[in-house]
Every structure is written in C-alpha cells, then in structure tokens.
C-alpha positions as CSV (number, residue, x, y, z in Angstrom):
1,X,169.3,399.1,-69.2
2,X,165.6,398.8,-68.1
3,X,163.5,401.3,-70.0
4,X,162.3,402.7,-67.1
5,X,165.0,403.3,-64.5
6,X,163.5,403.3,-60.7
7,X,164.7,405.9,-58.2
8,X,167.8,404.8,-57.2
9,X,167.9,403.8,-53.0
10,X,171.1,403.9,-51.1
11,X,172.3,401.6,-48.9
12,X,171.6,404.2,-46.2
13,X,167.8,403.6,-47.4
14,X,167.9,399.9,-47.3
15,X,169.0,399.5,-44.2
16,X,167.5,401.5,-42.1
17,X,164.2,400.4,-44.0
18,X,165.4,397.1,-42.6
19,X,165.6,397.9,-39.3
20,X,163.1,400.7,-38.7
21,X,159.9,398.7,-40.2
22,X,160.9,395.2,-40.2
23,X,163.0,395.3,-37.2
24,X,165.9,393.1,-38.2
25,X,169.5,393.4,-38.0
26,X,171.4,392.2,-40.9
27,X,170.4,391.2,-44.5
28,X,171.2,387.6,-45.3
29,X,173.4,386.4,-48.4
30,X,171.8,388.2,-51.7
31,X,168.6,389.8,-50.0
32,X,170.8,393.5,-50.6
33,X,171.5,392.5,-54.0
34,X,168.5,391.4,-55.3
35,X,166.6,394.3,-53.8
36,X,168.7,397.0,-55.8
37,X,168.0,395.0,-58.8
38,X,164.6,395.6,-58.1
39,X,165.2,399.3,-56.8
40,X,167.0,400.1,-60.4
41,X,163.8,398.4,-62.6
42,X,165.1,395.1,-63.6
43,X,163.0,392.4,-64.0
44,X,164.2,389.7,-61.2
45,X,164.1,385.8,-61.2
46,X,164.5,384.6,-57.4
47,X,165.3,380.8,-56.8
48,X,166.0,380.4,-53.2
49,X,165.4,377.5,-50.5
50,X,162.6,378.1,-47.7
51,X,163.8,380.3,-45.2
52,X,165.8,382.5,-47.6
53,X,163.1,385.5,-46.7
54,X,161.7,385.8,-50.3
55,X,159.2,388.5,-49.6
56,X,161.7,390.8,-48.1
57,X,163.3,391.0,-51.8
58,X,159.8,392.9,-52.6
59,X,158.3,394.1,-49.6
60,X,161.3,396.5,-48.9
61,X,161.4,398.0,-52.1
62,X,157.3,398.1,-51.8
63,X,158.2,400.5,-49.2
64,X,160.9,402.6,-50.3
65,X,159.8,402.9,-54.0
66,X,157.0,405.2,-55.8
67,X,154.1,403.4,-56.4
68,X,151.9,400.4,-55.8
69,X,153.3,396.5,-55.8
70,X,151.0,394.0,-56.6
71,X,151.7,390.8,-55.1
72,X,150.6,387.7,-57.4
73,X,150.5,384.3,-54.6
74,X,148.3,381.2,-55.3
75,X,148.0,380.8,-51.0
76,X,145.2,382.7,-49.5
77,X,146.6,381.8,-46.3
78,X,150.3,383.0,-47.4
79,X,148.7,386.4,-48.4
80,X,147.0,387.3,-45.4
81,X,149.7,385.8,-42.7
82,X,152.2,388.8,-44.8
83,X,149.7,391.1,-45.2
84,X,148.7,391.1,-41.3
85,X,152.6,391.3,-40.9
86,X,153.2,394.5,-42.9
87,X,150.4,396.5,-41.0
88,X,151.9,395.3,-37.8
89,X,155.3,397.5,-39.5
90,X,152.6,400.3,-40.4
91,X,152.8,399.3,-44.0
92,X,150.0,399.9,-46.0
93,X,149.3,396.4,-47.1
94,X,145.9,394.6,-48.0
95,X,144.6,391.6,-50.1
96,X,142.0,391.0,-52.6
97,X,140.2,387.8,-52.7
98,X,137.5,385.7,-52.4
99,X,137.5,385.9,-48.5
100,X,138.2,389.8,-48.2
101,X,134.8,391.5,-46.7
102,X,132.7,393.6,-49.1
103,X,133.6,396.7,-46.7
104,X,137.3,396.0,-47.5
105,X,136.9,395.2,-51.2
106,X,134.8,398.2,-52.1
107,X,137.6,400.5,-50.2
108,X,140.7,398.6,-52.4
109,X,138.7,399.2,-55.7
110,X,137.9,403.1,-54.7
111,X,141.5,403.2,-53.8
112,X,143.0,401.7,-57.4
113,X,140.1,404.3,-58.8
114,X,141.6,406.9,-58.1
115,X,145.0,405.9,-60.0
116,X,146.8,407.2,-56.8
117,X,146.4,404.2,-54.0
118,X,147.8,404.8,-50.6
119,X,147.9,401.0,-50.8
120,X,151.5,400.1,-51.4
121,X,151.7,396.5,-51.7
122,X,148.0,394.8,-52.8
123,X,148.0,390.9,-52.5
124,X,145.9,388.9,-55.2
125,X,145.0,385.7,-56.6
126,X,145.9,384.7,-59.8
127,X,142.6,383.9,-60.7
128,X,141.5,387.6,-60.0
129,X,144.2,388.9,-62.3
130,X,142.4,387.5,-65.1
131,X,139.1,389.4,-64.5
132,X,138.3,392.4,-66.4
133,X,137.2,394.2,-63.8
134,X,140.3,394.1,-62.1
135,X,142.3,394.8,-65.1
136,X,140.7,398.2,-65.7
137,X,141.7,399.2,-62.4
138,X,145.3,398.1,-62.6
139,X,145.4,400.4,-65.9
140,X,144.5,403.4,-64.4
141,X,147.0,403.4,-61.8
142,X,149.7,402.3,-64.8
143,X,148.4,405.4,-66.8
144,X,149.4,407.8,-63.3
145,X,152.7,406.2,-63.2
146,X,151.8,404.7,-59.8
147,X,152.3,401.0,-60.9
148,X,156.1,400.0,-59.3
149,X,156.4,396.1,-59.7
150,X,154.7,392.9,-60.2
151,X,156.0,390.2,-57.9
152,X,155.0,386.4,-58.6
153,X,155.5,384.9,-55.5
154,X,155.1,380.7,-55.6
155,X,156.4,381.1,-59.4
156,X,157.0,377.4,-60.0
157,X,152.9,377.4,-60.6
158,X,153.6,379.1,-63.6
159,X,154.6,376.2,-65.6
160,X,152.7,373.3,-67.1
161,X,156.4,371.1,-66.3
162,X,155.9,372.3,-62.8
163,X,154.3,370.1,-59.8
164,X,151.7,372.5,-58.3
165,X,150.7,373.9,-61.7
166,X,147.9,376.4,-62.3
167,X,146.3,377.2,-65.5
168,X,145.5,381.1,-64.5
169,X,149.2,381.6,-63.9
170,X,149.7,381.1,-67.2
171,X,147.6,384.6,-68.1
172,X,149.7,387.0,-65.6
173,X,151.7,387.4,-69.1
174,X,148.6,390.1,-69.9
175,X,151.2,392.4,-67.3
176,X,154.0,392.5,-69.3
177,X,151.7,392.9,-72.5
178,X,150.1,395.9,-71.0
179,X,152.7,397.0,-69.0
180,X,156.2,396.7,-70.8
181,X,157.7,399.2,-68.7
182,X,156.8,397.7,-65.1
183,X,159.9,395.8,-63.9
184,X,158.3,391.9,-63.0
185,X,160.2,389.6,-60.0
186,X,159.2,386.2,-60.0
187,X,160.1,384.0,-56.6
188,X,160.0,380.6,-56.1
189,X,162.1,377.9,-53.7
190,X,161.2,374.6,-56.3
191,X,162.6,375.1,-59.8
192,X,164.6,372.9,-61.9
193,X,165.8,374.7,-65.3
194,X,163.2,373.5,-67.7
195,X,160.7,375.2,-64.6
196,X,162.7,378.4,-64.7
197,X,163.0,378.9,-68.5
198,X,159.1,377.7,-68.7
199,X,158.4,381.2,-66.0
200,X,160.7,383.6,-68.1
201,X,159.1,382.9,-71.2
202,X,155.4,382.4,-70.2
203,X,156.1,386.1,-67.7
204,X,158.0,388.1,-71.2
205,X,160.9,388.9,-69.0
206,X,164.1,386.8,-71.3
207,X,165.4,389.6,-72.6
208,X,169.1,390.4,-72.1
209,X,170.1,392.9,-69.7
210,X,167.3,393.8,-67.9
211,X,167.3,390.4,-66.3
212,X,168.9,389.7,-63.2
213,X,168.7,386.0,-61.8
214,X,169.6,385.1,-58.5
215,X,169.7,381.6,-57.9
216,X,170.9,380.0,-54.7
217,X,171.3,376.8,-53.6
218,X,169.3,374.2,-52.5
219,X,171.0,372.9,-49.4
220,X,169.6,373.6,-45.5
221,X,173.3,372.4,-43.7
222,X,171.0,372.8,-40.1
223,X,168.9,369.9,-41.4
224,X,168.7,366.3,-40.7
225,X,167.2,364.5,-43.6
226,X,166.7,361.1,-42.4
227,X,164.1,357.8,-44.4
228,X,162.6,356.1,-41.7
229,X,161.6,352.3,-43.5
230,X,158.5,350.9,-42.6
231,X,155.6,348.5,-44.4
232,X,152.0,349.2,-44.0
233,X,151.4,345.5,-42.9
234,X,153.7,346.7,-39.9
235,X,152.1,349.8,-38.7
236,X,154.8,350.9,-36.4
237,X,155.0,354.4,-37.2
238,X,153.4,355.6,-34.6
239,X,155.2,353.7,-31.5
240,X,158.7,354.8,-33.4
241,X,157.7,358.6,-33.5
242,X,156.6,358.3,-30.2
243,X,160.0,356.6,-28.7
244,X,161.8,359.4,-30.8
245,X,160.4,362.1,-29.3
246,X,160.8,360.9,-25.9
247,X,164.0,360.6,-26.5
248,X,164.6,364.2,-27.4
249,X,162.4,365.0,-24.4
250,X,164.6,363.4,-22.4
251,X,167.9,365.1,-23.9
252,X,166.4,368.4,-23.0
253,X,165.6,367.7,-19.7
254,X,169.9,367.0,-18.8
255,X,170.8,369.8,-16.2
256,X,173.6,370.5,-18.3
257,X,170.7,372.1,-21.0
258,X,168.4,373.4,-18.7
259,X,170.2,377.4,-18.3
260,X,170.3,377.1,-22.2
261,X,166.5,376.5,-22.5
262,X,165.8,379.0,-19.9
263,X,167.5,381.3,-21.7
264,X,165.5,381.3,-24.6
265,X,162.2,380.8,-22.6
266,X,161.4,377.3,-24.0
267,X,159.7,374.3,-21.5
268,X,161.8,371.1,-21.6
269,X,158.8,369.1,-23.1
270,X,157.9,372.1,-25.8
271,X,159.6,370.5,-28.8
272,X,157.6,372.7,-31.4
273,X,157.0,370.4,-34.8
274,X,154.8,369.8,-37.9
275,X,152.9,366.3,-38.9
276,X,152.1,366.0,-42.8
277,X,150.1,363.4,-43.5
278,X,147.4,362.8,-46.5
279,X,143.5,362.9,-45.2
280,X,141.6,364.5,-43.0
281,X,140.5,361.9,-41.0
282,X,144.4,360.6,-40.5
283,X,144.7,364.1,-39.1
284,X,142.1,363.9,-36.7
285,X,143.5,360.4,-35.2
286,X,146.5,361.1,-35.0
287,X,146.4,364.4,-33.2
288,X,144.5,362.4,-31.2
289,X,146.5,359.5,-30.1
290,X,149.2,361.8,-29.5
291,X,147.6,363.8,-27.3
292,X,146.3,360.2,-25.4
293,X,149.9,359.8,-25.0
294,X,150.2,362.7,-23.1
295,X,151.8,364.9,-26.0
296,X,150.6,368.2,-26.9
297,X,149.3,368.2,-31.1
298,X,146.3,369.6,-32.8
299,X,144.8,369.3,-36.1
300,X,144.6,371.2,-38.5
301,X,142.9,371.1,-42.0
302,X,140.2,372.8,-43.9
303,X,137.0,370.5,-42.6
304,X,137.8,373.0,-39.2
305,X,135.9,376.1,-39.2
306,X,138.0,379.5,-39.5
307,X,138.0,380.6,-36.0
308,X,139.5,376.3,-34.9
309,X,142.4,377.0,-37.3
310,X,143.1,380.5,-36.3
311,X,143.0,380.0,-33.0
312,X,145.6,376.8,-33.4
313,X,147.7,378.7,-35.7
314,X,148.0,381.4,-32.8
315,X,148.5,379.2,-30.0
316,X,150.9,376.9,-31.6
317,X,152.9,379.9,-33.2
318,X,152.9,380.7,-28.9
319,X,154.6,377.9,-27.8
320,X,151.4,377.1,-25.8
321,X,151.4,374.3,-23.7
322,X,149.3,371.3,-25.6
323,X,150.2,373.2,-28.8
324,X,153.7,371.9,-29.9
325,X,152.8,369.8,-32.6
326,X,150.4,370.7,-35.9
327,X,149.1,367.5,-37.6
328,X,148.3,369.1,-40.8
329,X,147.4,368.1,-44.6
330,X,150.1,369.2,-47.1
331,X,148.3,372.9,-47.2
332,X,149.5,374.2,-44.1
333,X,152.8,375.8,-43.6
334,X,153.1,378.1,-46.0
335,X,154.1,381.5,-45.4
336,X,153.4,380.5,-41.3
337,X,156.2,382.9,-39.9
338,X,157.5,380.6,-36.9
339,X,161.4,379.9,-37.0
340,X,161.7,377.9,-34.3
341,X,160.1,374.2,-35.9
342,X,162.6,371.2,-34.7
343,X,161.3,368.9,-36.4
344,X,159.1,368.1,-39.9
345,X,157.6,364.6,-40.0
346,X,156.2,362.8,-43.3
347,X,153.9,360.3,-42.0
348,X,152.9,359.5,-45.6
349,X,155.2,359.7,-48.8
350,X,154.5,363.2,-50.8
351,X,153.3,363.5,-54.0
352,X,156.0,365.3,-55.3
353,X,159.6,366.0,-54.5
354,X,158.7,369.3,-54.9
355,X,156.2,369.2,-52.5
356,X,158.4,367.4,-50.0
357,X,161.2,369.6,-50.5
358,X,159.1,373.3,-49.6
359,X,157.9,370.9,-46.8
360,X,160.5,369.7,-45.3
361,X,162.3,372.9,-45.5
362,X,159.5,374.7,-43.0
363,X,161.9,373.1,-39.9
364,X,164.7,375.4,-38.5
365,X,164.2,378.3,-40.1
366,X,166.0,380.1,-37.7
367,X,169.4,378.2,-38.9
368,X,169.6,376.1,-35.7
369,X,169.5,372.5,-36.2
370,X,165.5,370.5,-36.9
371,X,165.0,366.9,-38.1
372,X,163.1,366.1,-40.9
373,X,161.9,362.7,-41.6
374,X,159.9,360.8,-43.9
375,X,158.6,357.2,-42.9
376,X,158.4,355.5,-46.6
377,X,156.7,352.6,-47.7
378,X,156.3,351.0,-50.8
379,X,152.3,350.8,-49.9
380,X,152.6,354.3,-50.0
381,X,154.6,354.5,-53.1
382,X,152.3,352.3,-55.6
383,X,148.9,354.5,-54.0
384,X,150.7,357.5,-54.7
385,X,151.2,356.7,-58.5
386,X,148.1,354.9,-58.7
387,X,146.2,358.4,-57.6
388,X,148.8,359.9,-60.2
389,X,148.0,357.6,-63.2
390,X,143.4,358.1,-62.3
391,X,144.0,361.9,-62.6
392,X,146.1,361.9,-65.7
393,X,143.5,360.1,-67.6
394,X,140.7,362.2,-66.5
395,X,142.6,365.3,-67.3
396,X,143.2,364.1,-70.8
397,X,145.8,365.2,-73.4
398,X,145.2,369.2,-72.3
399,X,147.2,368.0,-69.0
400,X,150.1,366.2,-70.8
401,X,153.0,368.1,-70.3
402,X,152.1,368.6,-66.2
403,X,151.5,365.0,-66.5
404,X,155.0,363.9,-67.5
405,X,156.3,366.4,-65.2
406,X,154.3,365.2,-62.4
407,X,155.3,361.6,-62.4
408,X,159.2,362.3,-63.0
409,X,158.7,364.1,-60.0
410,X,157.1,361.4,-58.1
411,X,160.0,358.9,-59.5
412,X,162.3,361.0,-58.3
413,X,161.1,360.9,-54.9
414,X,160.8,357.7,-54.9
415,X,164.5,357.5,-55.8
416,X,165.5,359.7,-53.5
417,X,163.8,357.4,-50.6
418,X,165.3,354.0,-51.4
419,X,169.0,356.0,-51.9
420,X,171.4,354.4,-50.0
421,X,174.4,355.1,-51.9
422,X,174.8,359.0,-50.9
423,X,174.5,361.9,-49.5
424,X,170.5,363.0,-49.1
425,X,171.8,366.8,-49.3
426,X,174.1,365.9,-52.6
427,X,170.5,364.4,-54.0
428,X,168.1,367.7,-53.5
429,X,170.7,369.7,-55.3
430,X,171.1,368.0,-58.2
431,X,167.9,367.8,-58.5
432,X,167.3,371.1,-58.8
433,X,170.4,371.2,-61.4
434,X,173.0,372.5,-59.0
435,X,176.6,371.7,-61.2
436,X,178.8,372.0,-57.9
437,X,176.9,369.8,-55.6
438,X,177.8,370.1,-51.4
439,X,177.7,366.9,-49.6
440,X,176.5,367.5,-45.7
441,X,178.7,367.7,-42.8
442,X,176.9,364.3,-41.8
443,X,173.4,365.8,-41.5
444,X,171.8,363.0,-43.6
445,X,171.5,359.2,-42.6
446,X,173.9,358.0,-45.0
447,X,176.2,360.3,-44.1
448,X,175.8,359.1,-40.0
449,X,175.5,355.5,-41.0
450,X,175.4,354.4,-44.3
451,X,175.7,350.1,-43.7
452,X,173.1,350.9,-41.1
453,X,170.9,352.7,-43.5
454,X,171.0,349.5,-46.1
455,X,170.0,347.1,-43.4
456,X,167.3,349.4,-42.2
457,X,165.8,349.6,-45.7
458,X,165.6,345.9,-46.5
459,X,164.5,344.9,-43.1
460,X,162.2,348.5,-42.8
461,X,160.0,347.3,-46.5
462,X,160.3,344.0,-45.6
463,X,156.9,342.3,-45.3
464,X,155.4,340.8,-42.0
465,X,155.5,337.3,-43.2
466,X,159.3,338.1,-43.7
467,X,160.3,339.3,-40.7
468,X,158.2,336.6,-39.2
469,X,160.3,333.8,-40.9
470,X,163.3,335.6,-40.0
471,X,162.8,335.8,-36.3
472,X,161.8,332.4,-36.6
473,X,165.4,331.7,-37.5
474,X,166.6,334.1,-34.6
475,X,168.1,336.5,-37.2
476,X,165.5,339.2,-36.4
477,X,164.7,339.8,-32.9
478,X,164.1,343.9,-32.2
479,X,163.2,345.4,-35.2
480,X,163.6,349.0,-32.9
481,X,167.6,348.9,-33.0
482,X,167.1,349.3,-36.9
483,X,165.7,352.5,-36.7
484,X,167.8,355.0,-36.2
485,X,167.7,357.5,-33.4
C-alpha cells in the first residue's frame, strides 16, 4: 500500500463535493474511481480522450483532502481559465507564473511561508518548479505535512518520444526525490505506450502497488471525422466550407427544429465552431472573409493584445451574435470550458497526430454530435516535413529521440489522411495502442461512403492541369459533388 495512506472520503463526500461546489449531477465513467485512488495516496496515471473532465480527477480531491495540490500545466491559458473556475466554486485556487501581478505573487509566496497555505490547489509552470526559490517554499509546507498531491496535467510533455515535448518537464522528478511520500497523478489525453512508460519512469512512480492506471479509450462516437481533399493549386477551401455551413444553416432553420433550438436558447444561424490554421496572418484573412460573407468569426492569436483575446474568448464562449466562429492558431482551445463546439475545422494539415487529435477532440464536448474536418493537401504535407526536417538539424543530436518521435507522428498523420481502406475511429485507437479497437456507427467518411471517399481523394490531390485535361474529356465536370456534405 502507499506509505502514506490519505484520509479516506466516502462516497457520501464525493458526491455531494460534486454537486455542492461544482454543481454537476453525475460522475462520468472512472472519474469516482480514479478520484478514490487519489483520496487513498496512490500515485495515478490518467489517459483519457478530451472531454473526459481530467481536472475533476484532482480538483475534487484538492477540495476534500488535507493539504495543498500543486498543479504542474505547460498552458498559461489552461491555468488561469481553471483557476478563475474554482473561485467561481469558492475554491481557494491561484496560479504562479510569469503573468501573475507582483501583488498576487508576493501574497502566494507569504502563504507557502508559512508551511500552512489556505491555498488549496496552486497552478505552476514547469519552468518555475525548477527554480530554487520555489523549491524552498514547497519544502516547508512538505515539512508541516501540508503537501497533498502533485498533479501533472498535459503529461505527454514529459517525454522526449512525445510530440509537444519540454525539457523542464523532465526535472518535476526533483518531487518524488524530495517528496517520496506525496502521492503524484499524471493526466494526459495523447499517449501511446512508449509515451506512458517514458512519464512513469522520468516522474519515479513504477513501482508496484501503489500505482493505479486508468486508461480509456480513444474513441469520441458523437464525432464525425471526415478528410476533405483539396490541392493548393485549387484553392477551394474556402468556397467548400462556406457551402457547408450554409447548408447546416439551412438544416436548422426546418420548422420541424425550430421548438428544439428554442429550447436550448440557440439562434438558427449560431453554429458555434473553431478554425485551426497555421500563421497569423491566415488568421486574420480568414476571419475576415468570413465575416464579408456575412458569417460571424473572429481571430484569435497572440499578435492580439490581452484585453482583444479576452474579450473574444468571452463573447464567443456567449454565443454572441458575430462570435460563432474562433479562427485560431494551434494554441487556442485548451482548457476553454465551452461544450457546445459543432464543429472543428483544419484548414491546414497538423504537425502532429497528436496535435490533431487534442484538437479535433475540442468539438462536442457535451456528447451531442460536432464535425470535425481536415482539408489535406499534399502541399501541405511536404511543408510540414520540410519545417520538420530545418528544425531537427538545428536542434542537433540533443533532440534526437523527440526527433524520431516527431516525424513518426507526422507519417502517421499523413497515413491517417490518405486512408481509404477503414474506419477513421478504428485508426486513432490503434494508434494510441488500443488491442480491442471499436469501429464507428458510421461517424467517419469511410464508414458513410467509402467508393466515394476513393474518388474524392484522387480527384481532391489531383493537380489543376489534371482536372483541366479531364474536363476536357467531359469526365470531370463539378468537382463540388465530390466533396462530401
């Protein structure tokens, strides 16, 4: 058993910590489980798919436990969209980093001090861990007995054979050198086993029975994973995206919808969704063609001050009109608590399946069904490892094992795009090593047309001069009916 066994909490204790400060109903598949694990000190791997309501797994027991939880997340974004969440449920939460005002930072540090903080769960940086400074703090509340947990949120950045890897992950194993009695969770949606073993060992936390793992699968069944094929030459992603949502404008607008969406307050034309694409400038014109075509989106990527982003954060999270759509860079999105995104677009191919993966999974969070599609071209796919292949030679031999890691990703998604031979559902899961893989009850565009897909592919990366040839020969006449709705 765990050498130091935590208080134990009853259900009794769960649940009404569940409704009473975080105001929901019902725990979802594991959450219960894993939280006792934490509740009786065991350390706690977490592998789940976005959506899954990692933080719960900590932030409950944060509350109903002795003691302070620190909260290790590489997002400054992620940490204070939580933290402003837990003082709205009149938990004492607050985050240490580079933005947090001297005021604030000066009142955290006099808090740890004391080696008895009324702060129970204190977000941080990775980086900061490493700093001496905040090290001696973390001691003295260890040496009152004060310090509950450790929770690793975004663990995957742990590992060098990760995608998003960070070198100042790899020193967070100082907390179970100093600490070996503090129980450690680790979370993370985007682990395939050489990932998971990599975070166990690196963290100290392999050993036997006072490990619990919890890993779920992969699969979103409310999904819609759908390639959309399309050349650069051609440029018709825009006009296709446009038609598209149109379309599902027009759906919602049938009288026979209409009580439905007045029952849940939405506007016919509020389809609420989320644009990645790759630069800051593509950001910028796009948000602004769309709204030229009469359709509410908004920018958003760091070049905008503070006060641009929160205020489209807010009013997009509102369901304001003109603020349905977020054309963002790959940053955005995480730990953004709106449930009710229809729809996740990939105007330009990811840079890892990873990446695509947390991404894509940021639609229909509240189980209901969202599309997610990614237009693909093979312009896109020889940038993307030509970026891949300048940054691995600048980074040198020191980078080789994130390296190799980083471009089996990027293969894989490449794979994964020009699959036409199966389920896309079937794909994500054994890619992140699932043994029994689920095929999708035709939530996938092979599944809802598989010849269709095939011809769409070789007509979609087809070049210009191609297609021109072919319509010459009337065998080409509408590209549009290849794409599917």
């Amino acid at each position: 058993m765990p050498p130091r066994l935590q208080r134990t909490a009853s259900f009794t204790d769960i649940d009404y910590t569940l409704r009473r400060q975080f105001k929901k109903d019902s725990f979802r598949p594991f959450q219960r489980e894993i939280i006792l694990a934490a509740l009786h000190g065991h350390d706690v791997f977490v592998q789940a798919a976005t959506s899954f309501g990692k933080s719960l797994c900590f932030q409950i027991p944060a509350v109903i436990d002795h003691g302070m939880t620190i909260v290790i997340s590489p997002l400054l974004s992620l940490m204070m969209n939580q933290v402003e969440a837990l003082r709205a449920a009149n938990v004492d939460a607050r985050t240490l980093n580079s933005n947090t005002p001297i005021q604030e930072r000066d009142y955290i540090y006099q808090d740890l001090q004391t080696g008895h903080p009324r702060t129970r769960l204190l977000y941080v940086t990775p980086e900061l861990c490493s700093g001496d400074h905040f090290r001696k703090r973390i001691q003295i509340v260890h040496q009152q007995k004060e310090l509950a947990r450790i929770a690793v949120d975004e663990a995957h950045c742990i590992s060098e054979w990760g995608h998003d890897f960070r070198k100042d992950f790899k020193r967070l194993s100082w907390f179970r050198e100093s600490f070996p009695d503090v129980p450690i969770m680790c979370l993370t949606a985007t682990a395939n086993s050489a990932v998971r073993n990599d975070i166990l060992s690196t963290l100290g936390i392999l050993r036997g029975d006072r490990l619990k793992q919890f890993t779920m699968t992969a699969q979103r069944p409310n999904l819609h994973l759908e390639i959309r094929y399309t050349s650069d030459e051609a440029n018709d992603r825009f006009d296709n995206f446009v038609t598209w949502l149109r379309g599902v404008y027009a759906r919602r607008s049938d009288s026979a919808r209409l009580p439905e969406l007045q029952a849940v307050n939405e506007r016919v034309d509020n389809v609420p969704g989320i644009i990645y694409t790759i630069s800051r400038d593509e950001c910028d014109m796009l948000a602004a063609s769309l709204r030229h075509n009469g359709i509410g989106a908004r920018p958003f990527h760091a070049k905008l001050s503070k006060e641009q982003k929160s205020d489209t954060l807010a009013r997009w999270i509102a369901n304001e009109p003109g603020w349905d759509i977020i054309v963002a860079t790959t940053a955005f999105g995480m730990g953004i608590d709106k449930e009710n995104v229809r729809f996740v677009v990939h105007w330009r191919l990811p840079k890892s399946f990873e990446g695509y993966y947390q991404e894509a999974g940021r639609a229909g969070r509240d189980g209901n069904a969202a599309f997610c599609f990614l237009y693909y071209s093979r312009e896109d796919r020889d940038r993307n490892f030509s970026l891949l292949a300048r940054d691995i030679a600048r980074e040198g031999s020191a980078g080789k094992p994130n390296a190799e890691a980083r471009k089996e990703s990027l293969g894989k998604l490449v794979e994964y795009c020009e699959n036409v031979e199966g389920c896309r559902h079937a794909f994500i899961c054994r890619y992140f090593g699932e043994e029994k893989v689920p095929e999708c009850d035709f939530a996938c565009d092979w599944h809802k047309d598989a010849d269709g897909l095939k011809k769409r592919m070789r007509l979609g990366l087809a070049s210009e001069e191609w297609v021109s040839t072919q319509r010459e020969e009337g065998r080409y006449d509408n590209q549009e009916e290849y794409w599917s709705e």
